[in-house]
N, C-alpha and C positions, 0 to 999 in steps of 0.2 A: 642427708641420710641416703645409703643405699641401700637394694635388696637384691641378695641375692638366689637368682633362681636354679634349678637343678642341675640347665644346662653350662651353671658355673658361671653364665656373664650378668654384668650389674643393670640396673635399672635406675639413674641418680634420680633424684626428689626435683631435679631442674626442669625433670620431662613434663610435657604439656600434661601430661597424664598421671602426673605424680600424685598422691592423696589428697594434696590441700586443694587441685584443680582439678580433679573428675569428675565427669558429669556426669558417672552412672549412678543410678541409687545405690548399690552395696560401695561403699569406699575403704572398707576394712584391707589392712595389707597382712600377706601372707610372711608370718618368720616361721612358720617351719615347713620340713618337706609335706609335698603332697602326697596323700596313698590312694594308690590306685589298685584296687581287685583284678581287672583285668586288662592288659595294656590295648589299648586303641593305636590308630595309626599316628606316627609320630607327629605329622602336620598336626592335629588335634590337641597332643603333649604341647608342641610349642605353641599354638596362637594360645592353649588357655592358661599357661605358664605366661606370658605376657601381659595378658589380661589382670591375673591375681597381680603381679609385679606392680602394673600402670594403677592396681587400684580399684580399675573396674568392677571387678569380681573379688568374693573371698573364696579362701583356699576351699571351705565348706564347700560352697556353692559350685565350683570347680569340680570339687570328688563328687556331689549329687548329679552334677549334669555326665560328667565322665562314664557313670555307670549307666545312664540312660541312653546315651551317644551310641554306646555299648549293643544295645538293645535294639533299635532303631537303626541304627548305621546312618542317619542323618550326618551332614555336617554341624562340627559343634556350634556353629554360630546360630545356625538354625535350631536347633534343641536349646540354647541359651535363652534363644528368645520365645519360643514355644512352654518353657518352664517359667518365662518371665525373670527368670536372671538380673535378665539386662534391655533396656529399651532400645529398639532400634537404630533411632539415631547416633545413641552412645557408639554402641557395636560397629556404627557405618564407618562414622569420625575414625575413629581408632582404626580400623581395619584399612582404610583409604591413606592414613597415615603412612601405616604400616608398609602397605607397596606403592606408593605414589603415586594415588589414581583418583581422584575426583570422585567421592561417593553419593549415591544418592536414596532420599525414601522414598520410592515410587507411587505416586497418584494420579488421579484421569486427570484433573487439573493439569497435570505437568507435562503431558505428552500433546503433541502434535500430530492427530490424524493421518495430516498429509506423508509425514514422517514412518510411521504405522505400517503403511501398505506399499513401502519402498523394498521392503523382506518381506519373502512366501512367507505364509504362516506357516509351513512343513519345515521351513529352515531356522524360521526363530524359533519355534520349540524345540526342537535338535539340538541345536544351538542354544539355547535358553539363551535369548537374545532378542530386547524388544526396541525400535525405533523411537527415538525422542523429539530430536529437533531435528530440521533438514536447515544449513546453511549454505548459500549458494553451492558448492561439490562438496560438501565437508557433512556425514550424518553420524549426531553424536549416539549412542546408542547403549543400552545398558544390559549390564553381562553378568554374569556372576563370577566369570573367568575372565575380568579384562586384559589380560596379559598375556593369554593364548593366542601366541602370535596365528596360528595357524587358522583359527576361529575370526577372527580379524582380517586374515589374509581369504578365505572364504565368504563374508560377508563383503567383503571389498570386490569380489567378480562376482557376486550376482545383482549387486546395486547400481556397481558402477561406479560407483561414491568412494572417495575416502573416508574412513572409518576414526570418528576420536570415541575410543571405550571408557566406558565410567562404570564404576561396581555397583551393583544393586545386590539384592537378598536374592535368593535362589525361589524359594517361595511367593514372593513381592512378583517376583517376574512372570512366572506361573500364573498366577493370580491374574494378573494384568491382559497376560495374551488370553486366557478365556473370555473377555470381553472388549479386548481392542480391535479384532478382527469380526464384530458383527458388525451388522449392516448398517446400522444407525450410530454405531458409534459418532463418527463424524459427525454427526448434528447433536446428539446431546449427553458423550460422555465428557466431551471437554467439559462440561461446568459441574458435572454432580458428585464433585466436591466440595462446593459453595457453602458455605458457614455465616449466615449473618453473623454470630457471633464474633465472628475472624478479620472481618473487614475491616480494613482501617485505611485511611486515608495520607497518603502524605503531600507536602504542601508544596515541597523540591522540585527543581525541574529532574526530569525521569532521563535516564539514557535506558534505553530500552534495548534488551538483547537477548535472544532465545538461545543463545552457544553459550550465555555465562548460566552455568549450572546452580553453583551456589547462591546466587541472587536471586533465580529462580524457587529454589528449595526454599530462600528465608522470606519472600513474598507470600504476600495474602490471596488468593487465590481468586477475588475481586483486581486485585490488581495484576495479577498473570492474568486475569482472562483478557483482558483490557486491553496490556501489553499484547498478548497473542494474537489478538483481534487487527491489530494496528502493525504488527509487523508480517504479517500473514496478507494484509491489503497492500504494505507497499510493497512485497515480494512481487503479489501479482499483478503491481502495475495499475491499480485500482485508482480511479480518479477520486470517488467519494467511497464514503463509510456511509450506512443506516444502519441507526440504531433505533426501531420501532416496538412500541407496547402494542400486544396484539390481547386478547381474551386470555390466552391459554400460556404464551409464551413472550418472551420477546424475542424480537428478529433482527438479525446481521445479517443486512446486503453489501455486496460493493457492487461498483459501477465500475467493468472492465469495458473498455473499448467503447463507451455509451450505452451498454447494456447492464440490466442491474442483475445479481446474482445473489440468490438464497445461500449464506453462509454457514450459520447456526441459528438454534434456538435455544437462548437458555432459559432455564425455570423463568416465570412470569416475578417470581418474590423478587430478585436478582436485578430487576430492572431499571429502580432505581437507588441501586449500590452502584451502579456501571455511571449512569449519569452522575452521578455527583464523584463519582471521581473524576469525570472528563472534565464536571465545571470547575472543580478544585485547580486540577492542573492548569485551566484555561484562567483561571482566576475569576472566573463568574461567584453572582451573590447564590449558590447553595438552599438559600431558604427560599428563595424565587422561583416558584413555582407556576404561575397566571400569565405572566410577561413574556415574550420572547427574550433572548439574550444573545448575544455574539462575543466571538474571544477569539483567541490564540494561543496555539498550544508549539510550543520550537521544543524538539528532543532528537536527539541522533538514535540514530537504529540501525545497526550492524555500521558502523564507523559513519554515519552520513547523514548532513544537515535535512532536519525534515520540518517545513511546517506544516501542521493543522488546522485549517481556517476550523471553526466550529461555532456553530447557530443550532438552538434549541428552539422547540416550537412548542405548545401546550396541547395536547389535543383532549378529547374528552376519556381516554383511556390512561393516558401518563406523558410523560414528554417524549418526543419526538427527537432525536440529535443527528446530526448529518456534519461530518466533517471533510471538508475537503482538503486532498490531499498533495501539497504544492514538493513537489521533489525537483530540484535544481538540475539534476543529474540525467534526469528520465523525461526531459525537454531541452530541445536545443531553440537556441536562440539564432538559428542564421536560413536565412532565405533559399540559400542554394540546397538545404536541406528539409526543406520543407514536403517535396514530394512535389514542387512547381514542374513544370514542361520548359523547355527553353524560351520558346514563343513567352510564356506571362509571366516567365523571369526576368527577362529582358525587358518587356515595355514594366515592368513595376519600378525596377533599377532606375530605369531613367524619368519616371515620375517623382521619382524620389530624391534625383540631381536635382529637380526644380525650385528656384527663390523660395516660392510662397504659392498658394493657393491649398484645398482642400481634397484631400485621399481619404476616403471612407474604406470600409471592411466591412461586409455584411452577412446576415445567415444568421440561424438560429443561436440558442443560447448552448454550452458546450461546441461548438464549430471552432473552436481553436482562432476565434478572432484576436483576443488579445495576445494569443503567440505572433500572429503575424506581424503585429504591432510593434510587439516589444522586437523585434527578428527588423524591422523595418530599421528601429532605431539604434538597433545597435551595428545595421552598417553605416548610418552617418554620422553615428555620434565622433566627436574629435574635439579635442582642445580649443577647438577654434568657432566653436558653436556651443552657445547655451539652450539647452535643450531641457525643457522640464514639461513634466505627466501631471495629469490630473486625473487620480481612479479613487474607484470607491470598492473595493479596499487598494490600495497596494498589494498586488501577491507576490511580485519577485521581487528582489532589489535591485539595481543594473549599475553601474559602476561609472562615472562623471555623467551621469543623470541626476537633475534634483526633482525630487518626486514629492507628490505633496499627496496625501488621502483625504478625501471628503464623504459625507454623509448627511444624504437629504433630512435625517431624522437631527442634526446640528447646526449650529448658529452657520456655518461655511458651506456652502452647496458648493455645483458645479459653477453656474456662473459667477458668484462671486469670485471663487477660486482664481476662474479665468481673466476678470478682471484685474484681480491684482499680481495676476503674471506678466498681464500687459506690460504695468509697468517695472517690471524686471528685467526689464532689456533681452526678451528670448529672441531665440531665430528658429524655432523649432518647440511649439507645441502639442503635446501629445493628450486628449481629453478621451477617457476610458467610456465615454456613452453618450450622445447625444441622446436625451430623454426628454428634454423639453423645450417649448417655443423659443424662450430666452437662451437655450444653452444653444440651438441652434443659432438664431441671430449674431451672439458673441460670437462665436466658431466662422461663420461666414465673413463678418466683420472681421476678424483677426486675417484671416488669409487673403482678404483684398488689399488688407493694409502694410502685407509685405512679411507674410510668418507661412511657414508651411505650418499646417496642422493636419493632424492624422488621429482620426477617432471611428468610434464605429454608429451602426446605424441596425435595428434588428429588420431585416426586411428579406422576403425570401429569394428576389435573387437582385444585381446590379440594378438592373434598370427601375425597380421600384424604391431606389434611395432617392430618386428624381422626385418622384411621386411624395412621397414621407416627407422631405423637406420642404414640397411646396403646401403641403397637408399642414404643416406646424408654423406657416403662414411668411414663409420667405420669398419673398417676390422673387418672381420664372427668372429674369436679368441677372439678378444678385445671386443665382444658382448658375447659371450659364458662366458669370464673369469667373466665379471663385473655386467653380468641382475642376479637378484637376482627373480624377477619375476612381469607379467602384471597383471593388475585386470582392466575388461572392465566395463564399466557398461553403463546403462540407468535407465532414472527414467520413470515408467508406472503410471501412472494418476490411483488412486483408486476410487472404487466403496463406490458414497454417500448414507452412512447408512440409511438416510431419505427415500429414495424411490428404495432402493435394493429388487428385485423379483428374483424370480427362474426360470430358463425355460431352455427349449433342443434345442441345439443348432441343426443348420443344418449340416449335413453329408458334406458341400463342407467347412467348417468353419473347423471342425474340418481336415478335408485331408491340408488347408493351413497351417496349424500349425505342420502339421505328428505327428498328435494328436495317441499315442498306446495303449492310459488306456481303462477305458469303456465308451462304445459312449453310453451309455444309464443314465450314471451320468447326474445330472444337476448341470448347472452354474449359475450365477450369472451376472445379470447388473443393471443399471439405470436407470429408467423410464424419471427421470428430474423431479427436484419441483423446488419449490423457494428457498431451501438453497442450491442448486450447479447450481443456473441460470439455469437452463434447460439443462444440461450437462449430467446427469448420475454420472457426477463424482464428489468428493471434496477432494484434498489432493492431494498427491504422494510420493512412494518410491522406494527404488533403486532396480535394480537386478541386482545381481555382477556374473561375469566370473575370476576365479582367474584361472591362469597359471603360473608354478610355474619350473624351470627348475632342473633335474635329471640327473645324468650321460650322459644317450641316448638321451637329450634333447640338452644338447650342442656338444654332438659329431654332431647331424644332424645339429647343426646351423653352425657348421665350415665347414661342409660339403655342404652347402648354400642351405639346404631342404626349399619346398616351404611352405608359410601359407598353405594351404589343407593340406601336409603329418604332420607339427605341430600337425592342429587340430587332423588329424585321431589318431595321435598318443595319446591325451589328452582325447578322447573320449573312446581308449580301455583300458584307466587305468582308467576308470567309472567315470571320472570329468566331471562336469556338463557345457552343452554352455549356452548362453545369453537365447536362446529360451526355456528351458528347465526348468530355472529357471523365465520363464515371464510363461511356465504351471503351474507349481508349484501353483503360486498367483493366476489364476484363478481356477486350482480346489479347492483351498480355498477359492473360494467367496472372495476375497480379488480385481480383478479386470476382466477385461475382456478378452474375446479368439481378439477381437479386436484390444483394446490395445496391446498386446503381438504381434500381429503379425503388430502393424502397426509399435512401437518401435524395439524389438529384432529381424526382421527378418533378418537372413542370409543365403544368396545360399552355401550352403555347396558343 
């Protein structure tokens, strides 16, 4: 069946929009002409001449909104759905249809704050044009005019951004910017949308992406927040997620650069509809409440392999969830890029040439020991060496490594593990912690018996992994024979290029650091803008202490010398400490006298 409209062309019954498949409530079809009292502008004639056609609307309803359009001088789409005609999303579809543009029904759920305040709020009203998502240069943005090229082309020089336009309601957008631009928006209009009723859970793995509009639109708004949350952390580089119950709200941090950051709060109800989607995805038990639990969550976000480690904790207010967030792409794996000096590139390299004996990595937890590690092994690895890891968890996968996971809370710990690598014929074992007597013993034992091994040790700088292993009861000789040498490190949080200045520090700043060079140099900080959140800083790299054992280094460790006489001795053969190398970076304008002494300080 066809119909045909005024302006003479057909409308077949094939269209998506033909009687038997509209989705608007009126699906009556118009056969006769329409009458109109008073003619409107022609635009008007033909979008509701298409509408009666598609189905959407009847001819009635058409001449009643016609005359009111009339009256108003509104757009008829807007008067359609102010009379209730037609529902929104019927209206969008069909409209979005109609000029090939991606339509949307706008809610605080759907928008992206950061996105928000990338357009003056004098220009998105002007414009009637509000920010949605921000994709690395690309911000989609919703218009009522997406097709004005000119509107486009304007939003394009005051962003800086390429612009993809998607249509919204004229009203919807209005609406939206009297409340996207307050102050708090950012913390808590993203979620007051939220609908327990609406929540629903899926059991799929997610590919998560804030540039696909329509998935966004047909998502539950537990699950866009979730999404949003997670691709919003790995934009900025975030190592971990917190998702905490607090009294009033719950709270998203991430952890930029080893510092945690206030994100959002959404409603307190909301808190745990967010977890039990996290444990669905991760495949945790859901009804598990009391217990801790651990998972894994693998989804791409914006084209790119991402894992999720995730651990739930119970606390007395709700669970607790922390995911960390392993990105492939946003770490490298190689030594020469680590942020080493030449000096402890070099002698690392060539510890690393060696048969067998024992390379520790030391410092805090976060310090980027297991990059080192894994960066260690991926310059030796080769066809011609079996090399196999022992971590609790696995976080990367590395490629002609065989990697094995263990867990003290299962039947396989570390030493077992290492035991039966022994007999595996390795040349090259890799153990993610030395944590206890036995795992130390096995570790010691393997590297005298003709196996490099490379593990870590938590201790705050080189010379006290000396100290820790004779503490966990391994005879002074058996440390002497088999340490091949320590490398301490810390990562210091770098100075953001964007608003780096120059200035002279104070005489009590330089005395904490037993600053020797010239106190009349200048350094380097941060002022804070908008691309390091008001930090000063963006980024971070390492600064390495290698210690390296000589003759007179294991004569003093059989003789049970203490860390102090270690270091003093590492110091008068001109090898560099942890502090020394956090100056270094600052009088390169590379970071701060701050940072250096809030990271590498040690009482000597």
């Amino acid at each position: 069946m066809s119909v045909e409209t005024r302006s003479g062309t057909e409308l077949s019954s094939s269209s998506p929009w033909s009687p038997q498949t509209a989705s608007g409530k009126n699906q009556r079809v118009a056969l006769h002409p329409i009458r109109v009292t008073k003619t409107p502008p022609s635009t008007s004639i033909k979008l509701g001449e298409s509408l009666v056609g598609a189905g959407v609307i009847s001819s009635d309803d058409l001449e009643s909104a016609l005359r009111t359009h009339a009256k108003n001088r509104n757009q008829l789409g807007e008067t359609l759905l102010e009379m209730g005609i037609v529902d929104e999303d019927s209206l969008l579809l069909f409209l979005g249809q109609q000029i090939g543009v991606p339509a949307v029904r706008l809610r605080n759920g759907l928008v992206d704050p950061i996105a928000v305040k990338r357009i003056p709020r004098g220009k998105a009203e002007s414009l009637c044009a509000l920010g949605l998502f921000l994709v690395r240069d690309t911000l989609t943005v919703a218009m009522k005019e997406p097709k004005n090229l000119r509107h486009i082309d304007e939003l394009s020089r005051v962003t800086g951004l390429n612009i993809r336009p998607v249509l919204a309601m004229r009203g919807s957008i209005e609406r939206m910017l009297k409340n996207c631009y307050e102050e708090n928006f950012a913390v808590d209009e993203v979620t007051a949308d939220l609908d327990e009723d609406s929540v629903s859970i899926d059991t799929e793995a997610i590919d998560v992406s804030l540039n696909d509009v329509v998935s966004l639109t047909d998502g539950s708004p537990v699950v866009n927040l979730v999404n949003y949350i997670i691709v919003q952390a790995i934009r900025q580089k975030a190592s971990d997620i917190h998702f905490e119950p607090s009294q009033n709200a719950s709270v998203v941090r991430f952890r930029v650069d080893g510092y945690l950051r206030e994100i959002l709060h959404p409603k307190r109800e909301y808190h745990a509809a967010m977890v039990s989607r996290m444990k669905v995805l991760a495949k945790l038990d859901i009804s598990e409440r009391r217990m801790p639990q651990d998972g894994r969550i693998h989804l791409r976000v914006d084209g790119r392999e991402i894992d999720l480690r995730i651990s739930t904790l119970p606390t007395i207010l709700g669970e607790k969830v922390v995911m960390r967030v392993l990105d492939k792409k946003n770490v490298t794996f190689y030594l020469d890029k680590l942020g080493m000096r030449d000096e402890a590139l070099t002698t690392i390299k060539e510890l690393l040439k060696r048969p067998y004996g024992l390379l520790l990595t030391t410092g805090p937890t976060g310090s980027g020991k297991t990059t080192t590690l894994y960066s260690a092994v991926e310059l030796i690895k080769s066809v011609q060496r079996n090399i196999v890891t022992v971590e609790d968890p696995v976080e990367y996968q590395l490629d002609q490594i065989n990697q094995v996971q263990v867990s003290n809370t299962k039947s396989m710990q570390f030493n077992d593990a290492i035991r039966s690598i022994l007999r595996q014929d390795p040349d090259v074992i890799m153990v993610g912690e030395i944590r206890d007597a036995e795992t130390a013993s096995i570790a010691i034992q393997a590297a005298l018996t003709g196996h490099l091994v490379l593990s870590t040790l938590h201790t705050n700088d080189s010379f006290g992994a000396v100290t820790r292993l004779r503490d966990m009861g391994v005879e002074p000789f058996k440390i002497a024979a088999a340490l091949l040498g320590v490398i301490a490190q810390r990562l210091v949080r770098t100075i953001c290029p964007a608003c780096d200045i120059a200035y002279y520090p104070e005489a009590g700043q330089l005395d904490a650091i037993r600053y020797s060079g010239d106190r009349r140099k200048q350094f380097h900080r941060g002022q804070g803008c908008r691309e390091c959140f008001d930090t000063g800083y963006r980024g971070r790299t390492g600064i390495y202490e290698v210690f390296t054992l000589d003759r007179s280094v294991r004569e003093m460790i059989i003789r049970n010398s203490t860390s102090d006489e270690l270091r003093s001795y590492h110091r008068k053969q001109g090898r560099s400490l942890l502090m020394d190398e956090g100056i270094y970076l600052a009088e390169a304008g590379r970071t701060t006298i701050e940072e250096v002494l809030e990271v590498a300080y040690c009482d000597e």
